[in-house]
N, C-alpha and C positions, 0 to 999 in steps of 0.2 A: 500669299504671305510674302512681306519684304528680307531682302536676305538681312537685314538689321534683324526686323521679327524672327527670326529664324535663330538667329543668333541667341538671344534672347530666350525664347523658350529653349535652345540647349541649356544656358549658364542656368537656367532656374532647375531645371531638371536634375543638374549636376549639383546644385545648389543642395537641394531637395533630399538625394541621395547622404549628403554629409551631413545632414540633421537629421536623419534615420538614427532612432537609438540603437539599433541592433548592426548599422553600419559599422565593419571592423571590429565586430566582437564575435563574427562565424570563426572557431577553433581558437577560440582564446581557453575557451576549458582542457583541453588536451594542453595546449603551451603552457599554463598554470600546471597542472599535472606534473609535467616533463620538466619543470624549472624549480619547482618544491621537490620532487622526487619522492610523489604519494599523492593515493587517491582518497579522499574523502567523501566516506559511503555512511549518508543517512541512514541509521535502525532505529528503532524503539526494541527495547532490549528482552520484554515481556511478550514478544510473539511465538508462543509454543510452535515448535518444529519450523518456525521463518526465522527468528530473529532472538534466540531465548538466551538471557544469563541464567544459567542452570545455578541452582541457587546450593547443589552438591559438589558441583567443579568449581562453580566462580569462572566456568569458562563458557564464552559463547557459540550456542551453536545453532543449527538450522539450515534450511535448503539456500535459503542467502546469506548466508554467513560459509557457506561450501562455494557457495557461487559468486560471491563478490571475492574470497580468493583468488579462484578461479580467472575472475575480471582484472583484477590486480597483476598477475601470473600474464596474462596476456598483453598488459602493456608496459610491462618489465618495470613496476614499483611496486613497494606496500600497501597496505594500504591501513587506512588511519578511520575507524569510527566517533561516528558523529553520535551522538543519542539525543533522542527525538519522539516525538509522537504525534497523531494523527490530527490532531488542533494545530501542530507548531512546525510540520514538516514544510509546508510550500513556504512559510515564512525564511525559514532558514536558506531553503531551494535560494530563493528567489536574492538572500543581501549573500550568497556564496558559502555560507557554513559549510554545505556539502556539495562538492562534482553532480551528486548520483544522491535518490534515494532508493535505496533496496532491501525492500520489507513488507513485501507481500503487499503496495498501495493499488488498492481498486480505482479505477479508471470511468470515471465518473465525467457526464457535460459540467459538473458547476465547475471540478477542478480542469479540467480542458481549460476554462476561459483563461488558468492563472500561469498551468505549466503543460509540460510537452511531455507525453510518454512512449515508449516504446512499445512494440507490439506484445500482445498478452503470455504471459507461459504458465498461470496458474486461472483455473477458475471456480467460482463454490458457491453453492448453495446456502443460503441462511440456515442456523441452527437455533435452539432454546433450550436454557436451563433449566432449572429448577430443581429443587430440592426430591429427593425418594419419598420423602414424607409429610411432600404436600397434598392438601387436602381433597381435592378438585381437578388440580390441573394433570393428567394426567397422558395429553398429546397436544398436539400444534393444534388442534380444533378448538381444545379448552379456552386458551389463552383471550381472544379477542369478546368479549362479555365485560359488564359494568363490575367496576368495582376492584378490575385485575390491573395490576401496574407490571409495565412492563420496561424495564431499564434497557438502558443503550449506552455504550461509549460515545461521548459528543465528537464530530468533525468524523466518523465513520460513514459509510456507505447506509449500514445498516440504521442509524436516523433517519436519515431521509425516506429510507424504504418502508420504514414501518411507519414514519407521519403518513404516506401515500394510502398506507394498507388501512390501518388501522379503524373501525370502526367504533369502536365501543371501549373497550379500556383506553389506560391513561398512561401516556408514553414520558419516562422521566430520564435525563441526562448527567452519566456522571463524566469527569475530566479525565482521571487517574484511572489504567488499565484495570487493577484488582478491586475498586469499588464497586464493580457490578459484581465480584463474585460476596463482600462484603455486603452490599444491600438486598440482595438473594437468604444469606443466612441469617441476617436481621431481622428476615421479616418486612422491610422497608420499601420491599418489592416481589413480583412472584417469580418474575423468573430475568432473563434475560437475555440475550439476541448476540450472536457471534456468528463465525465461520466453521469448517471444516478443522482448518487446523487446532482452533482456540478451541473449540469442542473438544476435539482427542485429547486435550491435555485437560479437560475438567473430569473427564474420566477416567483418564490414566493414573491421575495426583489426587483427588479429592473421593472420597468414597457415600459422599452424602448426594453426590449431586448426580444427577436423572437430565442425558441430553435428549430432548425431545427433537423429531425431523419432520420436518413436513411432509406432509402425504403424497406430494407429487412435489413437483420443481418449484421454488419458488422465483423470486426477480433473480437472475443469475448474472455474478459481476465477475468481470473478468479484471486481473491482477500484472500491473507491469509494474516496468522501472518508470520514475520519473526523474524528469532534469528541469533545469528553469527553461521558460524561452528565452532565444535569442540568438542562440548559435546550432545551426541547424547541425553544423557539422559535428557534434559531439552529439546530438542524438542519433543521426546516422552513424555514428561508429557505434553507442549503447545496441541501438537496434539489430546491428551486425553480431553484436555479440549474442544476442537472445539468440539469431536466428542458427549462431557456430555451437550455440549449446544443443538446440534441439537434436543437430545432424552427428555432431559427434559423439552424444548420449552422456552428457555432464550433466543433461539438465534429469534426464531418464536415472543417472547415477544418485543422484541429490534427493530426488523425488523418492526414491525405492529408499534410502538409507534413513531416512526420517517419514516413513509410513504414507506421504504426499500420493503414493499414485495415479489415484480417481479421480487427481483434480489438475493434473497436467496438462497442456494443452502441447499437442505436439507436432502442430503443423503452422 
């Protein structure tokens, strides 16, 4: 190669580098952060013991509503909610609505392709509703036969896993958190598909409803934070932070305070 050539593939190179969209935007989220003076933290406000407006206080609480505090607390600002849900979180992620989203998001390849998460601190097992005084369905075995509709919140983990599973019933999607609890006592469906934590609160709050569990593990998802891509450095500090929760026992405090234990991940 001529020292011209040479020259030449350095300038393209370097070229190259400054038409990188994520060139110069590593720790632009912390400088926004530090220059607004607040972090905005994606929730959907309907996540029993993750993310819940308590509909007796009008105040928010949850093991991420304890721990985005927490998060806040550690990089000396407020911090400012975003509200969101599980169709419209990476949208928001990704034009800046919110720093962070933290609210129990499962950690899924299709979302990988759109945003960056940090390592897991909660994980859970699929659950099932249904009514005390349904007819038939009586365990997770019931459910997958002709004729059984089985509802899902759309853009959840739990769609996906049950289009994979599913054999024989008929799996329908709705957008708004409380319409599967609403197509469940309609009649409009038999039962339907949540987590650990959404479970505990259909049985804590509602007295008609029967959580059924699977008889061994089902597909098992694990739960982090997520941020947009593009700046690694603000997931490397998220991450730091999952990992100062584990050893210092904020996340072990959060989890015991809102019933979470079983489904902690603590390494």
């Amino acid at each position: 190669m001529s020292l011209r050539q040479g020259y030449l593939t350095l300038f393209f190179a370097i070229f190259a580098v400054f038409l990188n969209p994520a060139w110069g935007e590593d720790g632009k989220t912390i400088s926004n952060i530090e220059a607004r003076q607040g972090i905005n933290v994606c929730i959907w406000p309907d996540y029993f013991s993750i993310t819940y407006l308590s509909p007796r206080t009008q105040q928010l609480e949850g093991i991420d509503i304890d721990l985005s505090h927490a998060l806040a607390d550690d990089l000396g600002v407020p911090v400012n909610y975003v509200k969101t849900h599980f169709g419209r979180f990476m949208d928001d992620l990704e034009t800046g609505k919110c720093d962070v989203a933290m609210f129990g998001v499962g950690n899924t390849k299709a979302r990988q392709k759109r945003i960056n998460f940090t390592q897991p601190y909660l994980a859970s097992n699929m659950y099932a509703v249904t009514t005390k005084q349904h007819p038939f369905i009586k365990s997770w075995s019931d459910m997958d036969q002709k004729g059984v509709i089985i509802c899902v919140q759309k853009g959840t983990y739990m769609e996906n896993a049950m289009r994979k599973s599913l054999k024989n019933a008929t799996l329908t999607t709705v957008l708004r958190p409380n319409e599967r609890e609403l197509e469940v006592l309609s009649g409009r469906a038999d039962v339907f598909i949540t987590d650990y934590p959404y479970g505990q609160k259909m049985v804590s709050v509602y007295d008609w409803a029967e959580l059924l569990a699977p008889p061994g593990k089902t597909e098992q998802f694990q739960y982090a934070y997520a941020v947009a891509k593009g700046d690694d450095q603000w997931l490397q500090r998220m991450d730091q932070f999952v990992s100062d929760i584990k050893l210092d026992g904020r996340l072990e405090k959060a989890a015991e305070h809102y019933n979470l234990t079983p489904i902690i991940i603590r390494e």
